[in-house]
C-alpha positions in Angstrom: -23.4 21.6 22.6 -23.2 22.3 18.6 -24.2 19.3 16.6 -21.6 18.8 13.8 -24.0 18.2 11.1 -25.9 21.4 9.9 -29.8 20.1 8.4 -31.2 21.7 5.8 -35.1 21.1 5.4 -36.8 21.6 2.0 -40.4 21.7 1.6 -42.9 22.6 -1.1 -45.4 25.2 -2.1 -49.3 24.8 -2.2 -49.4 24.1 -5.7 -48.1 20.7 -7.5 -44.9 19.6 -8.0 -42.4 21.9 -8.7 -38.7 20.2 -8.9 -37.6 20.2 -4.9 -35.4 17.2 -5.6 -33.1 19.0 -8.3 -33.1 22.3 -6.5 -32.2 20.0 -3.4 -29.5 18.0 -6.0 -28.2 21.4 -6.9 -27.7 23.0 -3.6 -26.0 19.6 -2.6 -24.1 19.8 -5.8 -22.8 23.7 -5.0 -21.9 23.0 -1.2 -20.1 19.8 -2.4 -18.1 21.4 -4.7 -16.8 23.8 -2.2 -15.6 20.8 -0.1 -18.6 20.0 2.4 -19.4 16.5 2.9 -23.3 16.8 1.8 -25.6 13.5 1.1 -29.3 14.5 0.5 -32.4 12.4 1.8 -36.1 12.5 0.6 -38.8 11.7 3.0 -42.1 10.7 1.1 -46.1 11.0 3.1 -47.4 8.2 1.6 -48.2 4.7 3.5 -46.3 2.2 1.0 -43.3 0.9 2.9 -41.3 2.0 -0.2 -42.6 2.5 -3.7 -41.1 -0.8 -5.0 -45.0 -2.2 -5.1 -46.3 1.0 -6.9 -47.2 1.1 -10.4 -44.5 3.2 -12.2 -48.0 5.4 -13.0 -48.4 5.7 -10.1 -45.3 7.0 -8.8 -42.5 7.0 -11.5 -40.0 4.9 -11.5 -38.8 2.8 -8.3 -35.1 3.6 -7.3 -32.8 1.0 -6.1 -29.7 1.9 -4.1 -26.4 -0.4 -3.4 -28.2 -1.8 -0.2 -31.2 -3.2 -2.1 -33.2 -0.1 -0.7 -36.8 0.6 -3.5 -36.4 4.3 -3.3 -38.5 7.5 -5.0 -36.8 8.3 -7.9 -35.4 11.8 -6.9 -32.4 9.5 -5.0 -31.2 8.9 -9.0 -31.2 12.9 -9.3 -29.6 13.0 -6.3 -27.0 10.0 -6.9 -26.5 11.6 -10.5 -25.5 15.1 -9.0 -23.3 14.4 -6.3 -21.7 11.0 -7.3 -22.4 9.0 -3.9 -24.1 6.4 -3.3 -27.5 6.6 -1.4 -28.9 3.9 1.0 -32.0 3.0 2.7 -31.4 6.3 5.2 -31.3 8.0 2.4 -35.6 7.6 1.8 -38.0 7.2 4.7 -41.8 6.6 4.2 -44.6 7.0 6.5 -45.3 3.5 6.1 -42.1 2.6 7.1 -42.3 5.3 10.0 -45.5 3.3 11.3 -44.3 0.5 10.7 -41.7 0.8 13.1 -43.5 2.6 15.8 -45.8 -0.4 15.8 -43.5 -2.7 15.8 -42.2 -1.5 19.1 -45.4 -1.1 20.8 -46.2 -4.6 19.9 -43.0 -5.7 21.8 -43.9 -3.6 24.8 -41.0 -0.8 24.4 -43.3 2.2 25.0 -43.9 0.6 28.7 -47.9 0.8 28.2 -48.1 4.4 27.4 -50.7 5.6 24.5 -49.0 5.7 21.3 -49.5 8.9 19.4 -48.6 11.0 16.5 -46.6 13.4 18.5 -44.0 12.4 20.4 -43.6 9.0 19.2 -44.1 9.3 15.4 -42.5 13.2 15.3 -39.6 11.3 17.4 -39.1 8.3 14.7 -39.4 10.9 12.2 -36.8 12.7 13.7 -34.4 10.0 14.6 -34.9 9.6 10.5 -33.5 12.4 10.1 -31.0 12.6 11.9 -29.1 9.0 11.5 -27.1 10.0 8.1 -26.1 13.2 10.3 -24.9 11.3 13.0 -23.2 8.7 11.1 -19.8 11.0 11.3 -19.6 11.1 7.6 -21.7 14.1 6.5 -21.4 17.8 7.5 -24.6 18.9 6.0 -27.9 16.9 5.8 -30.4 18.2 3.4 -33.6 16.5 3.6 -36.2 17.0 1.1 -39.7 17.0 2.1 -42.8 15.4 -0.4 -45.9 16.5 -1.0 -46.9 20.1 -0.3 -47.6 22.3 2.9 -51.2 21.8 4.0 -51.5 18.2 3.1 -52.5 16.0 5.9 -50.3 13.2 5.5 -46.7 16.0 5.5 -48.4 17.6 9.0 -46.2 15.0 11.5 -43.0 15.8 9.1 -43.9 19.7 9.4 -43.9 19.1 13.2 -41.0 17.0 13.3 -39.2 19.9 11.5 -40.5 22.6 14.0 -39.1 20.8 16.7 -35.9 19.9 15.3 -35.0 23.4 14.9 -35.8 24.1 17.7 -33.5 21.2 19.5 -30.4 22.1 16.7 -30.7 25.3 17.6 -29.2 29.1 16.0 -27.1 28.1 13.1 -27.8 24.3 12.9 -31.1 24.1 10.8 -33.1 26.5 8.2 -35.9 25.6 5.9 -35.7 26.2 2.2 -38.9 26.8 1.1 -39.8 26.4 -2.5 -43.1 28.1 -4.4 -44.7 29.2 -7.2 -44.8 32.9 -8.7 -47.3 32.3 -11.7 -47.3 34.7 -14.6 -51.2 35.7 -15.7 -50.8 36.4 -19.4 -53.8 38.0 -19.4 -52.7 40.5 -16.9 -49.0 40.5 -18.0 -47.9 40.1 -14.6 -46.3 37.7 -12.1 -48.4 36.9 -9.1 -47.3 36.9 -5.3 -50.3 35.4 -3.6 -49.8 32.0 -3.7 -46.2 32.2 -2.4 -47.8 34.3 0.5 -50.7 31.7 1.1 -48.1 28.9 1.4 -45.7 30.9 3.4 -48.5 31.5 6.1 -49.9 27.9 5.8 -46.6 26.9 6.6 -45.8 29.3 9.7 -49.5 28.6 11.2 -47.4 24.7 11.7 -44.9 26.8 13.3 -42.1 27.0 11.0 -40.6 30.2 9.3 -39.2 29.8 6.0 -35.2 31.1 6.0 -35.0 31.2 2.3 -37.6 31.2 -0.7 -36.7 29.5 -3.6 -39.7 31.1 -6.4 -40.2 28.8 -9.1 -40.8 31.6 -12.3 -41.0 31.2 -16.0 -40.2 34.8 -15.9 -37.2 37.1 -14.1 -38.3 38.3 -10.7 -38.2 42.2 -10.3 -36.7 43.5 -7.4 -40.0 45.4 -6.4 -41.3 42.2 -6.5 -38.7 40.7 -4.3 -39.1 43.9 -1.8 -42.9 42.5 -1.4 -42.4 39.0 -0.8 -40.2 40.0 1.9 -42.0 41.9 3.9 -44.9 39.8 3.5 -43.1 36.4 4.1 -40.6 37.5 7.0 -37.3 36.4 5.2 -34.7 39.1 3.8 -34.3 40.4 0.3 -31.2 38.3 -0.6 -32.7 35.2 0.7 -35.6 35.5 -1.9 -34.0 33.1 -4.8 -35.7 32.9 -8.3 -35.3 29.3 -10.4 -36.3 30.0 -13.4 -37.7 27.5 -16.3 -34.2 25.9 -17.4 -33.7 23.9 -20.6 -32.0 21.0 -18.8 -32.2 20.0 -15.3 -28.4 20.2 -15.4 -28.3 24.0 -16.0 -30.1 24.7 -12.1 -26.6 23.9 -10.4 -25.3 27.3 -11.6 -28.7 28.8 -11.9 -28.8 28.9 -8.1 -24.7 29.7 -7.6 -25.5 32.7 -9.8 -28.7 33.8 -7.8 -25.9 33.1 -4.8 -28.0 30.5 -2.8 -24.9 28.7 -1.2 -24.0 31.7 -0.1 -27.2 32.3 1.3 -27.2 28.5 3.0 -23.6 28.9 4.3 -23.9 32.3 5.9 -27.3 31.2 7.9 -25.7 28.0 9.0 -22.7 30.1 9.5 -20.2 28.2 7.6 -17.4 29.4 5.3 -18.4 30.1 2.1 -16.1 29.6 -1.0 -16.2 29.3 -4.8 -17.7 25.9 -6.0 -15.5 24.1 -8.3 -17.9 23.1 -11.0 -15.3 22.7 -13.6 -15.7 18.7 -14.4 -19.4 19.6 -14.0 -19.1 22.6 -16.6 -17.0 20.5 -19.1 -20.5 17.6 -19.6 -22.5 20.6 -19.6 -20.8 22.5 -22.6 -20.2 18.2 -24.4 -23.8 18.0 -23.8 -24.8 21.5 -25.4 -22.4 21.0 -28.2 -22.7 17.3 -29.8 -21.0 16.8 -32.9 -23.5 13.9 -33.6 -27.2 13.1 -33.5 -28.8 9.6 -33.3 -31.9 8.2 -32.2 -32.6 5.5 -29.9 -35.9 3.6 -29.6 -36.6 2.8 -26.0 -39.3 -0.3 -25.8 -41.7 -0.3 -22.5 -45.2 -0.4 -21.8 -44.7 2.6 -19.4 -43.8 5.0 -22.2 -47.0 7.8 -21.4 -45.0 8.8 -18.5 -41.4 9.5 -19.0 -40.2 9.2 -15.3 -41.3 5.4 -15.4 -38.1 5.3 -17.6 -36.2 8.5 -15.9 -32.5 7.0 -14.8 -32.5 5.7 -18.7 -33.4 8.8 -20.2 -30.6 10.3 -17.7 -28.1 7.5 -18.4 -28.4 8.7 -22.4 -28.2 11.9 -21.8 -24.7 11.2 -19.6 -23.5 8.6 -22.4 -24.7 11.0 -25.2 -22.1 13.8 -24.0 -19.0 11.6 -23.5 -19.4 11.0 -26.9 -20.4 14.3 -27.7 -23.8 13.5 -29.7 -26.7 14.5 -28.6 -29.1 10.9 -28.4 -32.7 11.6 -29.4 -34.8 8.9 -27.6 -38.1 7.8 -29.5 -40.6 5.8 -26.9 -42.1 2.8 -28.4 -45.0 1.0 -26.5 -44.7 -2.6 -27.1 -48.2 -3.2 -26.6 -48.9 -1.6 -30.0 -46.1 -3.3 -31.6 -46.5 -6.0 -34.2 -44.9 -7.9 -37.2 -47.1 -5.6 -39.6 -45.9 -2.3 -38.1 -42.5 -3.5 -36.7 -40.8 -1.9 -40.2 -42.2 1.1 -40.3 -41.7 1.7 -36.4 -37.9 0.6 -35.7 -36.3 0.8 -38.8 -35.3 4.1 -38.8 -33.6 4.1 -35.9 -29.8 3.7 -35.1 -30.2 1.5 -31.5 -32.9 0.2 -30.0 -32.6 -0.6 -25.7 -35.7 -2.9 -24.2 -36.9 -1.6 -21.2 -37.6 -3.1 -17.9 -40.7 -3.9 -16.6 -43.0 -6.7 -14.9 -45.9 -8.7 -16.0 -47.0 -9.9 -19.6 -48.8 -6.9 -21.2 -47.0 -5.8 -24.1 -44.3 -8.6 -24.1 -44.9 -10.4 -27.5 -44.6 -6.7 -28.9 -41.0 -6.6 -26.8 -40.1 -10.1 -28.5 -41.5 -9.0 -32.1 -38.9 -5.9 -32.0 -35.9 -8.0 -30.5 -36.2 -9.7 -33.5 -35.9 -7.1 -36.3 -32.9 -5.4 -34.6 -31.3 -9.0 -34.3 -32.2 -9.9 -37.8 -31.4 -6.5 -39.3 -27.6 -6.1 -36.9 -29.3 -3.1 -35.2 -27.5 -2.2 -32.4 -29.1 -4.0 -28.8 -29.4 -3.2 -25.4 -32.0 -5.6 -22.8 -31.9 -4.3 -19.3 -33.6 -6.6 -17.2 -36.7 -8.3 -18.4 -35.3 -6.6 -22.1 -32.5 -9.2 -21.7 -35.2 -11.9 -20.5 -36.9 -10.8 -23.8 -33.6 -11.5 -25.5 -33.4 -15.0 -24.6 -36.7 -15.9 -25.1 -36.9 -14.6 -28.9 -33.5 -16.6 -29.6 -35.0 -19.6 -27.8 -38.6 -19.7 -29.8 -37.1 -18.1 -33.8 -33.5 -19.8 -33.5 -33.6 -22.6 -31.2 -36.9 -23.4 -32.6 -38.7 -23.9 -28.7 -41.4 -22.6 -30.2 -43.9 -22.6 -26.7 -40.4 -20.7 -24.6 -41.6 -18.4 -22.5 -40.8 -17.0 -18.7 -42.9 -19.1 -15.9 -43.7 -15.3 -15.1 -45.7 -14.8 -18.2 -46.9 -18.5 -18.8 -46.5 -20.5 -15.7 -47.5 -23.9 -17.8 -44.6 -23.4 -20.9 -43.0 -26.3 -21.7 -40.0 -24.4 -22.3 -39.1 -22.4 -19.2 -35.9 -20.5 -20.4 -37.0 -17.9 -17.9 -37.8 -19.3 -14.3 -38.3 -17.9 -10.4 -35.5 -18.4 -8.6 -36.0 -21.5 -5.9 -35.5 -19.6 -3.0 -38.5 -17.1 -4.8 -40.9 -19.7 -5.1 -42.3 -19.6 -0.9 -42.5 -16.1 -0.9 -46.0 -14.5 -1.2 -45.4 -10.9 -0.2 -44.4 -8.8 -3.1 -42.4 -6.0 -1.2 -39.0 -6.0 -1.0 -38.6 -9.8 -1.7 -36.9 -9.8 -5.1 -33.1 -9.8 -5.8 -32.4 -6.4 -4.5 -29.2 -4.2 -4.7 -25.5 -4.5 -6.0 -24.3 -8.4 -6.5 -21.1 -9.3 -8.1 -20.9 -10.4 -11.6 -17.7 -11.8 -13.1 -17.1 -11.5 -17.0 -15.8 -13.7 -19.9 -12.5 -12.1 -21.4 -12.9 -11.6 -24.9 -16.9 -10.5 -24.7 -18.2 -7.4 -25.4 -19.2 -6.5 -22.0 -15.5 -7.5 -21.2 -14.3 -4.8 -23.6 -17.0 -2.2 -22.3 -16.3 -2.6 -18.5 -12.1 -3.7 -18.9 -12.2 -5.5 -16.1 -13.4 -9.1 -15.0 -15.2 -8.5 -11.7 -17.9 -5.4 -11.8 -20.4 -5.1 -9.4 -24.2 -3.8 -10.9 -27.6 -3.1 -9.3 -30.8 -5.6 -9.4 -34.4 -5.7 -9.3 -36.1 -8.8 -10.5 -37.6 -12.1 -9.2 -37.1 -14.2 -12.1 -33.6 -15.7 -13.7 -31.9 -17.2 -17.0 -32.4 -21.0 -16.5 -28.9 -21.9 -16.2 -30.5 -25.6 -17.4 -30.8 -24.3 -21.1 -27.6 -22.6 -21.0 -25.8 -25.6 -22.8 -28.4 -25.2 -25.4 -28.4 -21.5 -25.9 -24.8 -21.0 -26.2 -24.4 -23.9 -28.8 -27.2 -22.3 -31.1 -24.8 -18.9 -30.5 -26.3 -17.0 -27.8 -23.6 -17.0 -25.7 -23.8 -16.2 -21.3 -20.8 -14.1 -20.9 -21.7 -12.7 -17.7 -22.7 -14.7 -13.9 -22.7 -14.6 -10.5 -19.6 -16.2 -9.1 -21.4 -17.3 -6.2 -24.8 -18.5 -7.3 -23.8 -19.4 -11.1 -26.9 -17.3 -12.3 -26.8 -15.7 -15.6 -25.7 -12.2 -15.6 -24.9 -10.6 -19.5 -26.1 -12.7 -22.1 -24.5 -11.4 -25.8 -24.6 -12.4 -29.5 -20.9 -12.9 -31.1 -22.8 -13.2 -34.4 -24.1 -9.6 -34.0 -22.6 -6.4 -34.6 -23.3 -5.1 -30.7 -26.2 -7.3 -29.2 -26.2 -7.0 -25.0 -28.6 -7.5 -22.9 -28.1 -7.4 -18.8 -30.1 -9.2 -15.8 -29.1 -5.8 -13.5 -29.9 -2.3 -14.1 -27.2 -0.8 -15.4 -29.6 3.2 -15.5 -28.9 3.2 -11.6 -25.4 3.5 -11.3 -24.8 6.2 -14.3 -23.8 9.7 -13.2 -22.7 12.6 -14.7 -19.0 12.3 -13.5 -19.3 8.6 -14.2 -21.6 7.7 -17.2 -22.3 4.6 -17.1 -19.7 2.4 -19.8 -22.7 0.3 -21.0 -25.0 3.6 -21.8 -21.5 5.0 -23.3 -20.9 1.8 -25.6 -24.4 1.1 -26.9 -24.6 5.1 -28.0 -20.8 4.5 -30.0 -22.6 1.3 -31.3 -25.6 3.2 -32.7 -23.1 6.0 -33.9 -21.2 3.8 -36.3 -24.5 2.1 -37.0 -25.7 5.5 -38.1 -22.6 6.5 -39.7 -23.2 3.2 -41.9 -26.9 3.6 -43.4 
């Protein structure tokens, strides 16, 4: 019987990383656009259950899907390409593949037989795999493989892939398999032996690359081509060259013009059309052409690696074109900040957004900088513990609670404006345990988040343990901070705003995860007109 659901399976080259999630986004993106049904899921080697207790170091940022799923941050490039939702199918871990195969040995469901990494962990693995494809709603799966070929911990999802094929059969399954062709300056030429070396590390686990994506800062010659195809068993027009692009949002019709859906569709013999990238095309030529420039000063203590901030960065980028200016971001590590140098390091700049983030390094510096911008009507965005931030600096400069504080940061304040939720205060495991995923939020009429969303009821993305204390909210709203955001169910403070302020926001949720490029996120696309007319004012 044919399966209805055609897989595709990308994995990665012997060398580091080298962009499988946005080749996988825009493959997805092109077979999309010529009417398949296509969701895209990334299946990570490492032993966390889910990244949502890793460093953002370690691992970029953490991901969080409708479902309160901690994902690896290529489900934003994916969400941000297609413009679908993901869900907890949509990212396995081995720790979560473990985790369930010894969960069911411990209640006695593999009838005393030895548990071992093939059948039972290649069979979880490909039960994975294959839930989204079964769910009815997809007609192609593409599932992204981390880490490398040759690593240990990928072997079991190598395996899982051989057999797979195998049990989809002709037409069903191919592997996209995605390498590096380095150019030796010194020699002038680009070099084939790695992509060999990873080809054949890969078919001594059994599989056969179908196609080779060759990552290339220069064009591929089509002697070049001739070679790798011999050498790597896969035909000529099924070699595919992605070369260095200036935006990640150029590779969609990088790979329709090296004709890779083609490829895909013709292998899982499917009709192939022409993609309709014309929305797609229009942000591209905004985003190329601004009429505008600004510059926006995003405030974390993760700034050394961009991808601890990466759906904010995206989220300006989107925002940036709808208003056709072109939003340079300067990083500023609040750990460094201080009244001295606050001056000379914010006020140049035309908005400044607080970042998320956990724990109390750098947070005074976070408080010191909410201050100038409200102070000198610079345009304000808090996301998360940015708006936590917020509330504290109005609480200690304005309300004059000089010891306010989060019980997070100082567990003894007197003045606990920021406080762990009740139901928070039992739990000692750290994973997964926070308020997680998309809960309701009901707005004031007449507020600026009101005016940014126009509607009353909106729905948003979380990831945080600790709250607004809805105890100081009489307070806080009398001194002119005013709550104009909450849950209707639990009461708790949503969008805190200040009515005194030219465009001062800041949000409990995570407004980054839900911004795509057909649908950039009103927040990201308000705070950037904000900064505009800021800028237009100086």
């Amino acid at each position: 019987m044919t399966p209805e659901t055609k897989y595709i399976f990308v994995t990665g080259g012997v060398t580091s990383s080298l962009g499988k999630g946005i080749i996988a986004a825009s493959l997805a993106k092109l077979l999309q656009a010529q009417g398949y049904r296509t969701t895209i899921q990334k299946l990570d080697p490492y032993i966390n259950v889910d990244p949502g207790t890793l460093n953002p170091y370690e691992h970029g940022e953490c991901y969080v899907t409708d479902d309160g799923a901690e994902t690896d941050l290529d489900l934003g490039h994916y969400e941000r390409f297609l413009n679908v939702p993901t869900s907890q199918a949509n990212n396995v871990t081995t720790g979560r593949i473990y985790q369930s195969v010894i969960n069911r040995e411990r209640k006695g469901e593999f009838l005393g037989k030895t548990v071992q990494v093939i059948p039972h962990i290649t069979d979880e693995i490909k039960h994975r795999i294959q839930i989204l494809g079964n769910s009815g709603e997809y007609d192609i799966v593409i599932t992204e493989i981390g880490g490398t070929v040759g690593d240990i911990e990928s072997l079991p999802y190598i395996e899982a892939v051989r057999q797979l094929k195998w049990d989809l059969g002709d037409n069903n399954a191919l592997v996209i398999h995605l390498t590096l062709i380095p150019y030796l300056t010194a020699a002038g030429e680009l070099k084939t032996k790695p992509t060999q070396h990873s080809v054949k590390t890969l078919m001594e686990s059994g599989v056969q690359a179908d196609i080779l994506v060759c990552r290339t800062e220069h064009e591929l010659p089509s002697d070049l081509k001739r070679k790798l195809a011999l050498f790597c068993n896969v035909r000529e027009e099924a070699i595919i060259q992605s070369i260095d692009a200036s935006t990640i949002y150029d590779v969609p019709n990088l790979m329709l013009e090296e004709q890779l859906d083609k490829v895909v569709l013709k292998k899982l013999a499917l009709h192939s059309d022409v993609p309709d990238l014309t929305r797609w095309n229009q942000f591209l030529k905004r985003h190329k052409n601004p009429k505008s420039e600004i510059t926006i000063g995003l405030i974390g203590k993760y700034v050394e690696l961009q991808d601890s901030y990466k759906s904010i960065l995206e989220s300006f980028i989107h925002a940036g074109a709808e208003n056709e200016v072109k939003v340079n971001v300067e990083s500023v590590h609040s750990e460094y900040l201080n009244e001295d140098n606050i001056k000379m390091k914010l006020s140049h700049l035309d908005g400044v957004l607080v970042a998320p983030g956990f724990g109390e390094r750098g947070i005074e510096g976070k408080i010191d900088a909410i201050r100038f911008v409200r102070e000198n009507n610079i345009p304000f965005l808090g996301i998360c513990l940015g708006m936590q931030m917020a509330v504290i600096e109005f609480c200690r400069n304005v309300l004059g609670l000089k010891d306010a504080n989060s019980t997070e940061m100082n567990p003894k304040t007197t003045h606990p404006v920021i406080d762990i939720m009740e139901d928070q205060k039992s739990i000692t495991e750290k994973g997964g345990t926070m308020r997680l995923g998309a809960w309701d939020c009901h707005i004031e009429k007449e507020s600026i988040a009101h005016k940014v969303y126009q509607s009353q009821d909106i729905e948003e993305r979380h990831r945080h343990r600790y709250e607004f204390n809805s105890s100081y909210k009489d307070q806080i709203e009398a001194a002119g901070l005013k709550a104009t955001g909450y849950n209707p169910e639990t009461k708790l403070v949503e969008i805190i705003e200040n009515p005194a302020h030219p465009w001062f926001v800041g949000v409990q949720y995570h407004p980054e995860y839900k911004s795509t490029v057909a649908n950039p996120h009103p927040l990201f696309v308000a705070f950037v007109r904000a900064s505009l007319k800021y800028s237009n004012k100086k």
